[in-house]
N, C-alpha and C positions, 0 to 999 in steps of 0.2 A: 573418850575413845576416838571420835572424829579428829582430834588436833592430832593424832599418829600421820595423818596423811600429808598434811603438811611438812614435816619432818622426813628429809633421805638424802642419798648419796646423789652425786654426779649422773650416775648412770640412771637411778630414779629420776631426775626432773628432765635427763636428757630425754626418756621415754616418753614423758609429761610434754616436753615439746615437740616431738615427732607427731605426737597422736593427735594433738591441738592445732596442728599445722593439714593437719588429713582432716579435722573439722573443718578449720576456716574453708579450707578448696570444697569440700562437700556444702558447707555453706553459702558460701556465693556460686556454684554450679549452678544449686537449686533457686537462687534470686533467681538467675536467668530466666530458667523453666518458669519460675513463678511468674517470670514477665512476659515470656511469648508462648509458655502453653505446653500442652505433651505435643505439639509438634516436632518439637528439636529435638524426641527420642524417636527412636525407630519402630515404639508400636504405630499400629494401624486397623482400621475398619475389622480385617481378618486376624491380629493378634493383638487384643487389649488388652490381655494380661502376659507381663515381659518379664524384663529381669528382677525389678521391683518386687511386687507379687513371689517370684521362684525366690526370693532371697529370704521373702517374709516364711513360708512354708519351708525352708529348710531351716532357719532359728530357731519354730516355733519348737521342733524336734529339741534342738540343741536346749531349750527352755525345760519341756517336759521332761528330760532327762535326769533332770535331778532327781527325782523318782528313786532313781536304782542306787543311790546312796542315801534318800532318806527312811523307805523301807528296811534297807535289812538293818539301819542302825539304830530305828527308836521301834521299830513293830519285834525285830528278833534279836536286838541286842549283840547285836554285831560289831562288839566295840571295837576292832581293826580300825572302822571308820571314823574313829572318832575326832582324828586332824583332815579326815575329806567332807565329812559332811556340810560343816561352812565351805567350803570350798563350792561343794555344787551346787548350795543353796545362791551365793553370791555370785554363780554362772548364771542360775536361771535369770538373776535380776536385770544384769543389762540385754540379757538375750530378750526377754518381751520388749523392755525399753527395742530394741534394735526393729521390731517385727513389727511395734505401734508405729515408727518412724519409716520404715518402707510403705506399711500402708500408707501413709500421709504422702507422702511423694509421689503415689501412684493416683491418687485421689485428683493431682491435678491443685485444685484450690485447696488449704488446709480447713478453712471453714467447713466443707463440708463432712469433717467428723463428726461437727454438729447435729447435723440432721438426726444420727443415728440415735446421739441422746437425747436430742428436743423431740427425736417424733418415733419412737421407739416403734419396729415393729418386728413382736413375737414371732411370727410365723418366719422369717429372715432367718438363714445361719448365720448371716452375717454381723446379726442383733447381738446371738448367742456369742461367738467367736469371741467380740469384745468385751462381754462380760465375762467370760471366761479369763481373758490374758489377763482383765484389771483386776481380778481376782485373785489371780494366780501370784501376780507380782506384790501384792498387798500382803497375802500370803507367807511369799519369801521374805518376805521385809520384814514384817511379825514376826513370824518363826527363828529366821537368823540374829536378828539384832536383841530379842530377848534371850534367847540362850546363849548367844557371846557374851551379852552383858553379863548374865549368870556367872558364865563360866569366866569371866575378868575378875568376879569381886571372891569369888570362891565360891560361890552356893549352888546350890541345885536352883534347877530353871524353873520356875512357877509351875504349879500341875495343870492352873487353867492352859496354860500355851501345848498341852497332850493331844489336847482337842484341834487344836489348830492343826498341828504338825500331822495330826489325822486323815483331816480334811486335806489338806493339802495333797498329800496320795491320790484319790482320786480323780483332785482336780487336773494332777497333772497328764495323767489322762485324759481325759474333757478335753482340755485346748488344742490337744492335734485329733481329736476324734472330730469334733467339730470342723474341726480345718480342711480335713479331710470330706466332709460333709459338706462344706460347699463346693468341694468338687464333683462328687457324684450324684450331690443332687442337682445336677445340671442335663435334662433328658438329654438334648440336644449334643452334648460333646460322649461321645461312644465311649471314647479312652480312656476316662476318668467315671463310667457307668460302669462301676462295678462295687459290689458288695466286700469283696477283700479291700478294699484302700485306705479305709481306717486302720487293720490290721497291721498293711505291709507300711501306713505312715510310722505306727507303731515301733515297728519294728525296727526300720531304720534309726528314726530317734533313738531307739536302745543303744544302738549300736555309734551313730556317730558326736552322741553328747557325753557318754563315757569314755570317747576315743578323746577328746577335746579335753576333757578333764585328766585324764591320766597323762597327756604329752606336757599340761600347766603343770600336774603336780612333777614330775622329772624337770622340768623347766624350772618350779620354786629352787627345788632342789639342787640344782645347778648354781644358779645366781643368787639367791638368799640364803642357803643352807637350812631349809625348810623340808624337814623326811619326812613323807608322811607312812611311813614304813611300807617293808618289801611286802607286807601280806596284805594290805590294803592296794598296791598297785595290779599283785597276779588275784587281786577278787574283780578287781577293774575286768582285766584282761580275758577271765573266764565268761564275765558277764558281756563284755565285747563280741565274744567268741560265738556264745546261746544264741545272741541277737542278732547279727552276721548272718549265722548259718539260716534263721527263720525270715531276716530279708529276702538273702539269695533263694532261697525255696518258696515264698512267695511270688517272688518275678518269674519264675518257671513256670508257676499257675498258670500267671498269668499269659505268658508266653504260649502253654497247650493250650488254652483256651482260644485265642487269636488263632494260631498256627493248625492246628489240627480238627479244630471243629469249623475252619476256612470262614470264620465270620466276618466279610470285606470291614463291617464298620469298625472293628477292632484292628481287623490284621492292615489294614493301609497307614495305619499311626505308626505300628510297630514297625512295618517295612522302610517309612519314610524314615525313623527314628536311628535302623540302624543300616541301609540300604539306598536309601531314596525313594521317594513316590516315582511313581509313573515312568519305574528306570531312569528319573532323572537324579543326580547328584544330591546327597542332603549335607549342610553344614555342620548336623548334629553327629552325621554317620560313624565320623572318626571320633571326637570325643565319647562318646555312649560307646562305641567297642572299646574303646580304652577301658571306661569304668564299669567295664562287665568283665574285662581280662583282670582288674584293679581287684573287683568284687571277688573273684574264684582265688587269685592269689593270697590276698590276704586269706581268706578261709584256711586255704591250708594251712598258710604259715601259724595260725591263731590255734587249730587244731592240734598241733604238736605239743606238748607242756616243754620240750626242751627250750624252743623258739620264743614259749613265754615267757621264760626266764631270763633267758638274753636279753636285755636294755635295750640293745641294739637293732634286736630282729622285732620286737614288739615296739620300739619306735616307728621302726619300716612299716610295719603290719598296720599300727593305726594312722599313718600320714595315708598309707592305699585306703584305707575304709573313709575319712573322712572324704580326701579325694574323689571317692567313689560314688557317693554318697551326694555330694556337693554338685557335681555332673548332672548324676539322676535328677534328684530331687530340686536344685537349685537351679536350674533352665529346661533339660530332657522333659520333666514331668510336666513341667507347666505347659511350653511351648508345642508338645507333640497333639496339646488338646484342642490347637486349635489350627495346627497343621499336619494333613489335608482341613477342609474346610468341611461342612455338612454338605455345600455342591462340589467337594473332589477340589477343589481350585489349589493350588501349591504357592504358599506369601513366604518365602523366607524368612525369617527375624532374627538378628544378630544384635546385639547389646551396643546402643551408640556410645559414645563417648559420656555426652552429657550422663548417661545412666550410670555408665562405671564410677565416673568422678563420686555422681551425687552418694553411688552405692559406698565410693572411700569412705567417704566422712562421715556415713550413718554407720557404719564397719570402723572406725577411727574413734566414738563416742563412744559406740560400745565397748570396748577396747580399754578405751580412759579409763570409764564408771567401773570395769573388772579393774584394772592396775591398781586405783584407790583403795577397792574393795581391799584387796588383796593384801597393801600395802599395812593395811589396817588389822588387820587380823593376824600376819608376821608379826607384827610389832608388839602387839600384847603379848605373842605368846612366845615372843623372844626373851620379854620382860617376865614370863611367869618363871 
């Protein structure tokens, strides 16, 4: 099965080397970093968790998502799903790979992942978190590559592997419940103290991992000639839609919560976020009004079944959710928790360069390990 990847077109290796070329530059970025330090990024004292971190916390979404295609197709027989569920199994895979690698960047020394395993401590989310991904990714790995193998040689897939595929379900839950867990279990940052976060992590995730999956599977489609039929992309779309709407309705909460019960430790994040603190300018203000104009448009557009139907209009609709989504939850979320400060203080933070590079190339790998993926599983079932 593995030799299929080896084997493709011009336009397959020319992929192969755009993507490898966004490694090497990710990869010598982060020599640098590794030789003079997180100085050369633009965190600091007042925002230690940056681009890094918001990159790992919007994956880990994109990771758990596979959820929403392996429920309804092994618990209720959902056989629509039957050409996307590898599909989303083999999304999750480099998406934790992608989320272990931002942590590691953010960590500064890579040795220091060590610590976690050589000197375990339970009481930590951050103990949990990692047992969670390396589970999670073990998981998809088990799961996908025994039931591909099945389904190559013609048989049924083992019944021990029911249990996995089980297990797995919840799990995928856990990694962004947790994730979200170490945000609000942090007394000290208001904005991230709140009991909805695992929820609205939740819910995002729903929404922008099945946006991501549905634009590949139009995209196989496109360039491979790979259908995964019309009734498996408008189940996509519905379930985009549920998700969506329970995001936006979450942030509202959140929003009265701040706004109407005048809690300063809440409502000065949210004013900085999309307003400015202390009437002074925020660099977030315009991006986060974008993906809150992003977030209501696609709703409606998602809302409509005509719109779903449209290629075209449900292209639009999930390039604004992902978009949306990647805003919030991919710098807004992270950065507003630590700007104002607990003494009110205002630190700007904008993504330096060295960050974005290093973020290519860990976003370029993952990239890769999906195109393989991908390539791999065409190819059999081009041949079946």
């Amino acid at each position: 099965m593995l030799e299929k990847i080896f084997i493709g077109s011009k336009r397959y290796w020319g992929l192969i080397f755009v993507l490898a070329a966004f490694v090497l530059i990710g990869v010598v970025t982060y020599a640098r970093q590794l030789t003079e330090g997180l100085t050369i990024t633009n965190m600091s004292r007042d925002v230690s968790w940056g681009f890094y971190i918001a990159q790992f916390t919007f994956m880990v979404g994109v990771a758990a998502s596979a959820v929403m295609v392996v429920l309804p197709y092994y618990l209720h027989d959902y056989k629509k799903f039957s050409k996307v569920v590898i599909l989303g199994e083999f999304l999750a895979v480099p998406s934790v790979i992608v989320c272990g690698l931002f942590i590691v960047a953010d960590m500064g020394q890579p040795m220091r992942v060590l610590n976690i395993i050589m000197f375990p401590t339970p009481s930590s989310p951050m103990f949990w978190d990692m047992l969670s991904l390396m589970g999670y990714l073990v998981l998809n790995l088990l799961v996908g590559f025994v039931t591909f193998d099945a389904e190559r040689k013609g048989i049924p897939a083992p019944k021990w592997i029911k249990f996995f595929v089980i297990v797995s379900i919840p799990w995928a839950v856990s990694i962004h419940t947790v994730t979200a867990f170490l945000y609000c279990g942090l007394e000290a940052r208001h904005f991230w103290l709140t009991a909805i976060l695992a929820p609205r992590f939740l819910a995002s995730a729903f929404a922008a991992g099945p946006s991501i999956l549905l634009l590949l599977c139009l995209l196989l489609r496109k360039v491979a000639d790979y259908d995964v039929g019309k009734e498996a992309i408008q189940k996509l779309g519905q379930i985009i839609t549920y998700a969506m709407i329970a995001n936006v309705f979450f942030i509202l909460l959140e929003l009265f919560t701040g706004l109407y019960a005048n809690i300063p430790a809440h409502l000065h994040h949210f004013e900085y976020l999309y307003v400015g603190a202390h009437g002074e300018y925020s660099v977030l203000a315009g991006p986060m009004t974008a993906s809150s104009v992003l977030a209501v448009l696609a709703v409606l557009m998602l809302l409509f079944p005509g719109f779903r139907r449209n290629q075209l209009t449900l292209v639009i609709a999930c390039i604004m959710v992902v978009t949306s989504l990647w805003i919030d939850k991919g710098l807004g979320m992270v950065v507003a928790g630590f700007v104002p400060s607990p003494l009110g203080y205002v630190n700007e933070y904008v993504p330096s360069a060295v960050e974005l590079l290093v973020g290519l190339g860990i976003y370029g790998l993952g990239a890769l390990i999906l195109t393989v993926l991908y390539k791999m599983v065409i190819s059999v079932r081009k041949e079946q």
